[in-house]
N, C-alpha and C positions, 0 to 999 in steps of 0.2 A: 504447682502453678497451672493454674487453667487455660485451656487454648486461648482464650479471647485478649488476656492478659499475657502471654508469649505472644501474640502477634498485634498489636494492641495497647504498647505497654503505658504508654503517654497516654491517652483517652483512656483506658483502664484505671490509672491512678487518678488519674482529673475527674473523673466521676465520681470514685471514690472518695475524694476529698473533700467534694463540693458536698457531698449528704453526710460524712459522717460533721461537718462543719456547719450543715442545717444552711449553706448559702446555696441554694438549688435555682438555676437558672428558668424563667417560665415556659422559655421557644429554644429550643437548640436546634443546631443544624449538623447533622454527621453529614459529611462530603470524601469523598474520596473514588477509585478506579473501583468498578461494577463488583470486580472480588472480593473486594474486603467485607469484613461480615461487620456490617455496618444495621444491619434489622438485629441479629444476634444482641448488639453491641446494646440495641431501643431496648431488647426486653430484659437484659441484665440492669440497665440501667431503672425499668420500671420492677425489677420486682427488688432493687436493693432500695429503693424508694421508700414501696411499700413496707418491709422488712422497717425501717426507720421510723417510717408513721405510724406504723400499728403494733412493732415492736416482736414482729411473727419470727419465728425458728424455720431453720432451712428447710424441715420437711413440711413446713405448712401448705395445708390444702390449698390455700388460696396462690402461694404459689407455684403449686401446679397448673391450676385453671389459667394463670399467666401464662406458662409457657405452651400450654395447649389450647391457647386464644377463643378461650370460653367465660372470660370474665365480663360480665357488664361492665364495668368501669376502664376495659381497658381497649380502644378501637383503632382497627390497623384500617389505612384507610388505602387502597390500590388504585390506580388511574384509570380512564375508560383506556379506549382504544388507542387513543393521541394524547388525552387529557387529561386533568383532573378540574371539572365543570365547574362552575360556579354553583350549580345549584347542588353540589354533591356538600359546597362549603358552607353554604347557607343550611344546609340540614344538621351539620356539623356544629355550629354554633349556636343553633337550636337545642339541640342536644346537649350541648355543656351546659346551659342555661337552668335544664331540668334536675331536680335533688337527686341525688343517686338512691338505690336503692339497697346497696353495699356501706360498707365503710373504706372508705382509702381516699385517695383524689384520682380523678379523671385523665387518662394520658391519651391522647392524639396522635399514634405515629403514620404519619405521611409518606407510603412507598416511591421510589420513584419522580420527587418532587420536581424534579426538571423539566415534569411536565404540565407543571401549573402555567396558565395562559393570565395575560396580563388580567381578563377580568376577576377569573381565580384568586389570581395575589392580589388584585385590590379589597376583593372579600376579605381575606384575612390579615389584611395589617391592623384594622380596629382589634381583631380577637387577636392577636397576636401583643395588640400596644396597652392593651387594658384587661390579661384576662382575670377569673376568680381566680383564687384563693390558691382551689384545689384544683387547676386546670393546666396540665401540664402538655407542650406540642415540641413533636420532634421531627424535622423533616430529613429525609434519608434523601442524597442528594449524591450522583454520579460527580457532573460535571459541575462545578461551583457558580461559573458564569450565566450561567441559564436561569439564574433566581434575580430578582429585580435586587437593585442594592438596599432600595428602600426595607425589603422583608431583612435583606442579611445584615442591616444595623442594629434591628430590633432582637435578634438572636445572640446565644453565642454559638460559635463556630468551633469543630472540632476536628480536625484534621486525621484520617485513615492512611495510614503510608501502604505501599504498595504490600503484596503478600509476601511473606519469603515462603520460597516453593521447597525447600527441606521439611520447614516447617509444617506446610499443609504436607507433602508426605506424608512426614510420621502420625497427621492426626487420623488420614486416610486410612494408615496401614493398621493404629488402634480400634480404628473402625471397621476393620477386618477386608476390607477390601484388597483385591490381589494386584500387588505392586507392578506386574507388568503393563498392567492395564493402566491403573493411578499416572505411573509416569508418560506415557502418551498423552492420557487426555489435562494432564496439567500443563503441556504446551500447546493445548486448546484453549483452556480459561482457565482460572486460577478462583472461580468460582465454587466453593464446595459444594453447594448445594446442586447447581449445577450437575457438578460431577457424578455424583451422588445420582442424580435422574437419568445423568445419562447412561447411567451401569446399567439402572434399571428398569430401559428402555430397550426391548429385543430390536426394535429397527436400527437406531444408533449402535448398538454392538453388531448386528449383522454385518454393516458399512465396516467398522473398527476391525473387525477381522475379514474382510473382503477386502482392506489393501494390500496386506501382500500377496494374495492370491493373483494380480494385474501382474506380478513379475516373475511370473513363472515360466513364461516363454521363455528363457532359457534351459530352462529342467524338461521340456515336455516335447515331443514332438509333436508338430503341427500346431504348438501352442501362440495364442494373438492377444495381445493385449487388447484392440479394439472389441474384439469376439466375448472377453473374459468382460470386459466390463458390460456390456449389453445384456451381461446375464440378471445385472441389479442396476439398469439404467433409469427405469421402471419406478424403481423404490428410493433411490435417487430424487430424480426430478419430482418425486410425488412434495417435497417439501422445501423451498429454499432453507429451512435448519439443515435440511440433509446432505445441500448442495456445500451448504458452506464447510460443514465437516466434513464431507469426504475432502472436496479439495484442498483444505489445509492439512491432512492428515495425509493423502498423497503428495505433496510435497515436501512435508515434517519427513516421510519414507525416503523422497528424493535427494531430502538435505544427510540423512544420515549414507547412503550411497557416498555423497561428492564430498563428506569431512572424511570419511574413511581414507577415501581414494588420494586425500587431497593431503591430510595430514596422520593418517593412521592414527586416529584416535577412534576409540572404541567404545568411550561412552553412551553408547547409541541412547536412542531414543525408544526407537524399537525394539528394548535389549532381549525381548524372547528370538528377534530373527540374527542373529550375530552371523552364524555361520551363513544366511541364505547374503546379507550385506554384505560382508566378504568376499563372497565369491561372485556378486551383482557387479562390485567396483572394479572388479579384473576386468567384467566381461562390456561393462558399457562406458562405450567412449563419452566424450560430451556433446558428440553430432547425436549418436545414440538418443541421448535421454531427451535432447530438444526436440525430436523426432516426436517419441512418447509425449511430451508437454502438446507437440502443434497436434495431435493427432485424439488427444483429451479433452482440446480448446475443441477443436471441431466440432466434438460429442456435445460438451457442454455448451453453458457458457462464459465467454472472453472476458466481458468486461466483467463480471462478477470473480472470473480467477484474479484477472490482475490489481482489482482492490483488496483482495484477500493478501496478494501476494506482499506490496506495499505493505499492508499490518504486520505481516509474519515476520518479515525481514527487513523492516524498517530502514525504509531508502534515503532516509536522512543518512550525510556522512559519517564513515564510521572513523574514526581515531585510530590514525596508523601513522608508518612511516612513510612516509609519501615516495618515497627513491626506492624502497621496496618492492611497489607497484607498477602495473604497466597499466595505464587506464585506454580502453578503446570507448569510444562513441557512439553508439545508433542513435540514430534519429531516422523517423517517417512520419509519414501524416497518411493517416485513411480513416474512413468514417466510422469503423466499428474497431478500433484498435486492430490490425493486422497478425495476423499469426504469424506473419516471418518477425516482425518486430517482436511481438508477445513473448515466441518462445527464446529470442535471444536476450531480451530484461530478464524473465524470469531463470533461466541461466546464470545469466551477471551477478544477478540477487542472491540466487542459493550461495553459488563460489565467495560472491564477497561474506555473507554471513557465519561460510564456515572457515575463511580463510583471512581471519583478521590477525593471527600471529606473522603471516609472510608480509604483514603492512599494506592490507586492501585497504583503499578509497575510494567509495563509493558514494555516487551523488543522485539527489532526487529525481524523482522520474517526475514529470511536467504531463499534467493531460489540460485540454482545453474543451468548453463546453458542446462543440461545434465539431471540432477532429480534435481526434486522438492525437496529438503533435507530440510524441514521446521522447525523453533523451536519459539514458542511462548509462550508466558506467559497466562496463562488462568488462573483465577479467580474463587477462590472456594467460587461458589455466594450462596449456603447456609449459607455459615462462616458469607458471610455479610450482609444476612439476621436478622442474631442473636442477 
């Protein structure tokens, strides 16, 4: 079984079906969350295609140049900056119009389609509603809603389910990639290709192995977590991609500290630092680490932690036992979200995320355009200590 088809199985077989049955749809649309190998999915689909029209063996030249996107007949199309222009579609329909210079039919795959603007998709509902023969378009699509409904009648639609993260594991681990690493960054994205860049980005592993380095103030004399991090504050702020991994990966560190502590599970996350988390959760209370949180907030920035934090730990209510729980309230209002506020959500967040066995409920945090008006559920983690 091949990956695409273990994580895939339903779009896998639907494709398969539709060509070996010769009913080939002329517009599809792959939709699903950023991770799923939804481009993978376009060019399996365009070279089992061609495999059918032209009747090619798996080692055929031609589909190599497929998967190494050097075939004339086959155009991945990427979006500018914001968009994909009108006039990027108008050259596009141009181009299908002209005879190939190949044998096969013509495939269009549309990266990123979400960010077709309404004049965009008005260009293509004609090539979409009337195309040739041999004119095949696939749009690769995050968010489903973001496509005018008129293009998604014209299509069909194929649905990407989320990744299962065992999954991508083991296809990581056949790709030789070293599993200490793999599992950190797949509670970053669930992106492989992703992953894959960011191994093999020295900046991003610098970051990845400078988090636990911030917790060694307790091993060292004279050691500061403010002092430690100013050593790569520099390489940090040089990139909002960098700001946001660090700060999800210093928390992702954070959360494995407070489930240890909280329910002596060992799973970590971080599972090369076992022994340093073990003996971090002895040593920091949870004034301690809010401490460490206001004192990171300062460094950085607030409101980019605290949207990070929302994604990571998803403040939507978690399903508990409610009688379980002790829920306390903050609420404040200040113009930049407050660090007393800040680091007590983020808190509440981590505990309720790792503490859904003792029946945490926790509820959305509210921000408003104007002030910060925050209310969060914080967790009275001595209670569930006891």
């Amino acid at each position: 079984m091949n990956f695409l088809e273990a994580e895939q199985p339903l779009v896998f077989n639907t494709i398969n079906n539709m060509i070996k049955r010769r009913h080939v749809p002329h517009a599809l649309i792959f939709y699903g969350d950023k991770s799923t190998s939804k481009y993978e999915m376009s060019i399996y689909f365009t070279k089992e295609l061609y495999k059918s029209i032209l009747d090619l063996s798996d080692d055929s030249n031609v589909l190599d140049r497929i998967d190494k996107n050097i075939h004339s007949n086959v155009t991945i199309i990427e979006p500018g900056i914001n968009t994909l222009s009108k006039d990027t579609i108008e050259s596009i329909i141009f181009d299908s119009n002209i005879s190939s210079l190949e044998d096969g039919p013509k495939v269009y795959i549309f990266k990123d389609s979400d960010k077709l603007n309404q004049s965009s998709s008005n260009s293509l509902l004609k090539f979409i509603e009337e195309p040739s023969s041999d004119v095949y378009i696939i749009f690769l699509v995050d968010n489903l809603s973001n496509i005018i409904s008129t293009i998604k009648s014209r299509c069909v639609l194929l649905s990407f389910r989320q990744l299962n993260k065992d999954l991508l594991k083991e296809k990581l681990t056949e790709l030789g990639y070293e599993k200490l690493i793999t599992n950190i960054l797949i509670e970053y994205t669930q992106n492989i290709d992703l992953i894959k860049s960011i191994i093999e980005d020295e900046e991003y592993m610098e970051i990845l192995n400078f988090i636990p380095n911030l917790f060694m103030e307790p091993f060292e004399k004279n050691g500061s977590m403010i002092l430690t991090l100013k050593e790569k504050i520099e390489l940090i702020e040089s990139n909002p991609d960098y700001i946001d991994f660090f700060l999800t990966l210093f928390v992702l560190y954070l959360k494995d500290i407070l489930n240890y502590n909280i329910n002596k599970a060992d799973d970590f996350i971080f599972s090369g630092e076992k022994y340093r988390i073990k003996e971090l959760s002895k040593i920091y209370s949870e004034d301690e680490l809010s401490s460490f949180i206001k004192d990171i907030l300062e460094d950085l920035v607030q409101d980019w932690f605290l949207e990070r934090i929302k994604s990571v730990f998803a403040f939507s209510a978690i399903g508990a036992t409610q009688e379980a729980a002790k829920t306390a309230f903050v609420k404040s209002t200040a113009k930049k979200a407050g660090t007393s506020v800040a680091k007590k959500v983020v808190i509440g967040a981590i505990t309720a995320s790792v503490a859904v066995t003792g029946g945490v409920v926790a509820s959305n945090m509210i921000e408003t355009k104007k002030e910060a008006e925050m209310q969060a559920a914080c967790i009275a983690i001595q209670d569930l200590k006891k």
